[in-house]
C-alpha positions in Angstrom: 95.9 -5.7 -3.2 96.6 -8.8 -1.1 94.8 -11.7 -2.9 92.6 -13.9 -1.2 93.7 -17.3 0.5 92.4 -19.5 -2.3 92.1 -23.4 -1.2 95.3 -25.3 -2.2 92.9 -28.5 -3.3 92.1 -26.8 -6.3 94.6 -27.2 -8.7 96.0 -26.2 -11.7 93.4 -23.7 -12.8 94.0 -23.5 -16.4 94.6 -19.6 -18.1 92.3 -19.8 -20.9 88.5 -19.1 -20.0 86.8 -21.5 -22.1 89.1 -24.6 -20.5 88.2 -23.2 -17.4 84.6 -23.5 -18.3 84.6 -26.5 -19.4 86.1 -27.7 -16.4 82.8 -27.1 -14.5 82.2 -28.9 -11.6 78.3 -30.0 -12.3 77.5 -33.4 -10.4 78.1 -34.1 -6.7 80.5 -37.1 -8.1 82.6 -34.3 -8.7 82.2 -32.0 -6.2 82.9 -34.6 -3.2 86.7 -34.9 -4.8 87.1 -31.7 -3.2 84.5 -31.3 0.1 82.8 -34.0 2.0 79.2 -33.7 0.9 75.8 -35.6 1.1 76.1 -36.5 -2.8 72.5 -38.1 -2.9 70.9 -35.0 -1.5 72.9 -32.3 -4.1 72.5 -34.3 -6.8 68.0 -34.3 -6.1 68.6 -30.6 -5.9 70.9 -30.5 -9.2 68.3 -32.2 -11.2 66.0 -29.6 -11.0 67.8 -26.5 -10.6 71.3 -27.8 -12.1 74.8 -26.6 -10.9 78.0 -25.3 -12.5 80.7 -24.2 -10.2 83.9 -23.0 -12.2 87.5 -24.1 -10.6 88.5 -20.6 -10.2 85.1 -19.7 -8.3 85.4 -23.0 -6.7 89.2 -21.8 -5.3 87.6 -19.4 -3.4 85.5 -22.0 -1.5 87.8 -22.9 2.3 85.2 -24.6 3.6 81.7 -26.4 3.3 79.0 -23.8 4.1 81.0 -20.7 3.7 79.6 -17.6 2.4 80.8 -18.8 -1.3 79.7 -22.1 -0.7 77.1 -20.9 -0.2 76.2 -19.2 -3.0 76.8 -22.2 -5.5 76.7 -25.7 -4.0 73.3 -26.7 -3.9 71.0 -27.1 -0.7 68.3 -29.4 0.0 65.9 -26.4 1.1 65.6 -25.5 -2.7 63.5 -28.2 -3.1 61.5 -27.5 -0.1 57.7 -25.8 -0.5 57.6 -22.8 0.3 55.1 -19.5 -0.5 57.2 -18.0 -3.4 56.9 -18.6 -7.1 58.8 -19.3 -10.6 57.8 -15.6 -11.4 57.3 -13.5 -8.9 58.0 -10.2 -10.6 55.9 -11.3 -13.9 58.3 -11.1 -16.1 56.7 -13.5 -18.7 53.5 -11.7 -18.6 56.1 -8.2 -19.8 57.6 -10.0 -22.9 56.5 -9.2 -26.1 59.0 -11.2 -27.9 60.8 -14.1 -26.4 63.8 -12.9 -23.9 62.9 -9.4 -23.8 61.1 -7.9 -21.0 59.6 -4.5 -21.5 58.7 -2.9 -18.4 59.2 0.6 -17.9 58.6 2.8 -21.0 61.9 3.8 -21.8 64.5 0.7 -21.6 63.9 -2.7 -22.0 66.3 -6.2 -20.8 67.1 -7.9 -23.6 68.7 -11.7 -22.8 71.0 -12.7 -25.1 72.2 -16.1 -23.0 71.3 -18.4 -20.9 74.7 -19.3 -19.5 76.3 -18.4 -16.5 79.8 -18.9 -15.3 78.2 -20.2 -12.2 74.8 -21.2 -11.6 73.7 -18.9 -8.0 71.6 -20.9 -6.2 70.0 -17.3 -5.1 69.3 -16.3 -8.7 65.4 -15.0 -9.8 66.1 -16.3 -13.0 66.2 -19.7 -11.7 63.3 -20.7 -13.2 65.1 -20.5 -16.5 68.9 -20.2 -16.2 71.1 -23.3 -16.3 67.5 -25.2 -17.8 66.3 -25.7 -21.3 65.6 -21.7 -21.6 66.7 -21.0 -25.5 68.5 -18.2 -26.7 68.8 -18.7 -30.1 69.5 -16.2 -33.3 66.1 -16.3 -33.8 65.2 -15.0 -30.2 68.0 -12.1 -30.9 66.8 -11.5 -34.0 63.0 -11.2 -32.9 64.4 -8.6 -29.6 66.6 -6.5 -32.0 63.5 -6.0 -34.2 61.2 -5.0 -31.5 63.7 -3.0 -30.4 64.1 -1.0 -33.2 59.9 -0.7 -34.2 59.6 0.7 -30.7 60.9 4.2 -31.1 60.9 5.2 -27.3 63.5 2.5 -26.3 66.3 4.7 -25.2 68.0 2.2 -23.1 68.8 -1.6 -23.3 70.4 -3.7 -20.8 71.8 -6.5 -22.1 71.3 -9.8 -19.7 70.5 -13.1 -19.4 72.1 -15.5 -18.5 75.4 -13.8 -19.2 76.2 -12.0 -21.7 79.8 -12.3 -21.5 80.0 -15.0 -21.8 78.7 -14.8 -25.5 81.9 -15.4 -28.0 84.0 -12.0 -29.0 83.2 -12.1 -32.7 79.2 -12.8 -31.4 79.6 -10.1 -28.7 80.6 -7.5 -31.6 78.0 -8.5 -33.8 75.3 -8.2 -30.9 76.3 -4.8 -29.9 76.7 -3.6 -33.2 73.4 -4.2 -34.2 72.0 -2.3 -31.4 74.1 0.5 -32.1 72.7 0.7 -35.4 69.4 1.7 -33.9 69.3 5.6 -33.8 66.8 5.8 -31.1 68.9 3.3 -28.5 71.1 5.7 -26.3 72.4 3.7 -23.5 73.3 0.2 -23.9 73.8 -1.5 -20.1 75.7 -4.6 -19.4 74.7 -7.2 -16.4 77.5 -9.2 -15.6 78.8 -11.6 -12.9 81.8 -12.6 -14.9 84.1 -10.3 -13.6 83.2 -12.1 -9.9 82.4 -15.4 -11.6 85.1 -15.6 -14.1 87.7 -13.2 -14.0 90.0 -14.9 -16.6 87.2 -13.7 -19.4 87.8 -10.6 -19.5 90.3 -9.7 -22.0 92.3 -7.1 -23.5 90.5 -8.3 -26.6 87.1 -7.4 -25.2 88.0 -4.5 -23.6 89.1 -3.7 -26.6 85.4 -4.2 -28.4 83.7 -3.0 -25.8 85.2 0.6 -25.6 83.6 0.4 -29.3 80.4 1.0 -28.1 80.2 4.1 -25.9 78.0 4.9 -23.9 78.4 1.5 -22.4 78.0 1.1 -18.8 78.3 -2.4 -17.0 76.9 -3.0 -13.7 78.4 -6.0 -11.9 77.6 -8.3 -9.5 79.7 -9.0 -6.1 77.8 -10.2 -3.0 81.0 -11.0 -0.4 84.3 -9.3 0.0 86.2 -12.4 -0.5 85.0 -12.3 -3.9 87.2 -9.7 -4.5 90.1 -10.9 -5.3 93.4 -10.1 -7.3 91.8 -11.6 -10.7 88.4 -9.8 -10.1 90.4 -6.4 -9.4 92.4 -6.9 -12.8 89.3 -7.7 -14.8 87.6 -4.7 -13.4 90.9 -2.1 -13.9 90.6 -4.0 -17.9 86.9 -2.9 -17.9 87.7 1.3 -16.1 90.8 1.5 -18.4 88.3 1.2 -21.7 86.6 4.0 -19.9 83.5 1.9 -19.0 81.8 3.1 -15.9 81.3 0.1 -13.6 78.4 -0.1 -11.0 77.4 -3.3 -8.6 74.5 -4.7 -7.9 74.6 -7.2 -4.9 71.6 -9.5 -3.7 71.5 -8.9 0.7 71.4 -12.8 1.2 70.9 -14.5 4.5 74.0 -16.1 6.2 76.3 -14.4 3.2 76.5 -10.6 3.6 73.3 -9.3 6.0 76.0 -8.4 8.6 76.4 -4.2 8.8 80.6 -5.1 8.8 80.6 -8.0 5.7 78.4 -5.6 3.8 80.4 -2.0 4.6 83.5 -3.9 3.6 82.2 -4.8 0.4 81.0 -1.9 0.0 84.9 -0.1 0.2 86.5 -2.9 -1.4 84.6 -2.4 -4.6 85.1 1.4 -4.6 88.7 0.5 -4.6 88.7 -1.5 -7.4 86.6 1.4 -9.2 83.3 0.0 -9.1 80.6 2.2 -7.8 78.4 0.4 -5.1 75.3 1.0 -7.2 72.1 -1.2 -5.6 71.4 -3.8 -2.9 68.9 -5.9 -3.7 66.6 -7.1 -1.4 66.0 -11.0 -2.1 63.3 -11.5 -4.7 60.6 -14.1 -3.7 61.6 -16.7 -6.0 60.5 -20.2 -5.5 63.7 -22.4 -4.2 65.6 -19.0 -2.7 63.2 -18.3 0.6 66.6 -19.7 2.5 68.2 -17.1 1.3 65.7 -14.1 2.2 66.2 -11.8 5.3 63.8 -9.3 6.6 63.8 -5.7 5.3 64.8 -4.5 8.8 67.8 -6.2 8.4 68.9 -4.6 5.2 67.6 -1.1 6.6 69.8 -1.5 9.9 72.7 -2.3 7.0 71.9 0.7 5.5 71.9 3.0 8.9 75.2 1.2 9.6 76.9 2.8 6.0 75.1 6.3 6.0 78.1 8.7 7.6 80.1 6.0 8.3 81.1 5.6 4.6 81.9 8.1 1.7 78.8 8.6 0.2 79.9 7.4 -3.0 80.5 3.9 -1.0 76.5 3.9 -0.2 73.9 2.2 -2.5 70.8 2.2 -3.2 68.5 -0.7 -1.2 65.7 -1.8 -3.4 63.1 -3.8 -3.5 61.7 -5.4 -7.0 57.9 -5.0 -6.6 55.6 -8.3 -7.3 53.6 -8.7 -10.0 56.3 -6.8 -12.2 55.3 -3.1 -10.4 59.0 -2.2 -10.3 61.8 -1.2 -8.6 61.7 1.3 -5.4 64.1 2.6 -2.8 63.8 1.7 1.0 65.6 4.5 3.5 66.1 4.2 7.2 63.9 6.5 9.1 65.6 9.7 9.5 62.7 12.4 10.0 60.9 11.6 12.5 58.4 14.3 13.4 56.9 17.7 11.7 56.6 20.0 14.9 55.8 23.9 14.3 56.9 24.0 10.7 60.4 21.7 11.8 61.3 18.8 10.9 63.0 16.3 13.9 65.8 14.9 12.3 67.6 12.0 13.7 71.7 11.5 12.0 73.3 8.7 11.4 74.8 8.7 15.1 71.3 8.8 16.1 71.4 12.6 17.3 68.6 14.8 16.6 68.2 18.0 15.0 65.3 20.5 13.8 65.5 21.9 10.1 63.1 24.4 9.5 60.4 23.9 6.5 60.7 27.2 5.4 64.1 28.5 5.9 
């Protein structure tokens, strides 16, 4: 796979993941070494929803504004009012222990950090992520308890923050514990690391991971430049443990709510073996509403992949009801009509057909 044209401004990237970390670019002191910016503005936005940009996830920046830019430099409209809210899908209000939201009866989400490799200016955790939001083993300790007193918990998904970025030995230690708990089934993995930080994942954790089966780990890619030879290596590490590997991507304004930007996506991850699992539509998170398109937009994206894609490149496009009511699909209009016990049917090439109720 060709690799994409990183900018030759950012130099020696080290190899090792936590030097890279550390390396973080987090005031606009720093950031305007590599990009003309308006430091006085970033830095009012940074000091309430901070920043971290990576050197490896700032390589793939070529220019100010850019759809990767984008996603992690701050903007002065975060800071702007707006309608939306800290907590728009009442996730507070669904926690019974501190870091672990309980919503549907089954499966909970568990976060375990509250670090990111980057800090998405998009994010709905943005309330909490990047801030004073603790994670500490007492939190863990309080989830893995509820957790195993609540005997219909068949399925955790481990978030946060990220969860990889959590040490190897603390990783082990997390996902052994959990294991231990007859009733859990599933354990999930939410990641952007793979995107974010492609130098984290190891042999070694590959390695611990593939312990733990069945492990599934849904990533999170919202531009096809973000695919690039690093990210395709770290996701062949994860396939080759035998982890199944799903993505979830956010439909952001000005970054991938474009029909051809998202259907390439779309075939780039399938390449890399990562199954295009959900498109998001943009929570309404206070400091994000720059971000947000309509849902027409994302259901014209949708009509635009149905038939003209392998079905196994097509996701799911959600939206995560307020008030913490859940997840549910959106579909483009495709029957149109009941007439005489038919259905009018209109295809993906906009055609239509009658199928027959009772055939």
């Amino acid at each position: 796979m060709p690799d994409f044209a990183y900018n030759k401004s950012i130099k020696n990237i080290p190899p090792d993941w936590h030097d890279i970390l550390s390396s973080s670019i987090e005031t606009s002191d720093e950031l305007a070494k590599y990009f003309h910016v308006d430091k006085k503005k970033i830095q009012k936005v940074a000091k309430r929803y901070p920043m971290r940009i990576n050197p490896y996830y700032l390589s793939l920046m070529i220019k100010a504004g850019d759809p990767i830019w984008r996603q992690a430099v701050p903007d002065q409209m975060e800071i702007e009012n707006s309608f939306e809210i800290d907590d728009p899908l009442a996730e507070e209000s669904q926690s019974p222990v501190p870091n672990l939201i309980h919503r549907y009866p089954d499966r909970v989400l568990f976060m375990v950090s509250s670090q990111c490799a980057v800090y998405c200016r998009f994010c709905m955790r943005k309330r909490k992520v990047g801030a004073p939001f603790a994670v500490t083993d007492e939190t863990v300790r309080e989830g893995i308890n509820y957790i195993k007193k609540t005997k219909s918990i068949r399925e955790v998904l481990v978030s946060g923050g990220d969860p990889l970025l959590l040490e190897d030995d603390d990783l082990n230690n997390l996902l052994t514990k959990l294991r231990e708990i007859s009733h859990v089934e599933i354990i999930r993995i939410h990641t952007r690391v793979p995107c974010t930080l492609p130098q984290r994942i190891t042999k070694n954790l590959a390695k611990i991971l593939k312990r733990f089966h069945p492990l599934f780990i849904n990533i999170h890619f919202n531009h096809p430049d973000e695919i690039t030879c690093q990210a395709s290596r770290a996701c062949a590490e994860l396939a080759d443990a035998g982890i199944p590997l799903g993505c979830q991507t956010v439909l952001l304004k000005g970054i991938n709510n474009n029909p051809r930007v998202m259907k390439l996506l779309m075939q780039k991850l399938l390449k890399i073996r990562v199954r295009p699992y959900y498109i998001f539509h943009a929570d309404p998170v206070k400091g994000t509403a720059h971000f947000r398109t309509s849902i027409n937009d994302g259901l014209k994206i949708m009509a635009a992949l149905r038939g003209y894609v392998s079905g196994m490149c097509v996701p799911h496009y959600m939206i995560d009801l307020p008030g913490g009511g859940g997840k549910i699909p959106l579909l483009p209009e495709y029957v149109k009509d009941v007439i005489d016990g038919k259905l009018k049917i209109k295809n993906y090439k906009g055609e239509f057909f009658e199928y027959p109720l009772n055939f």
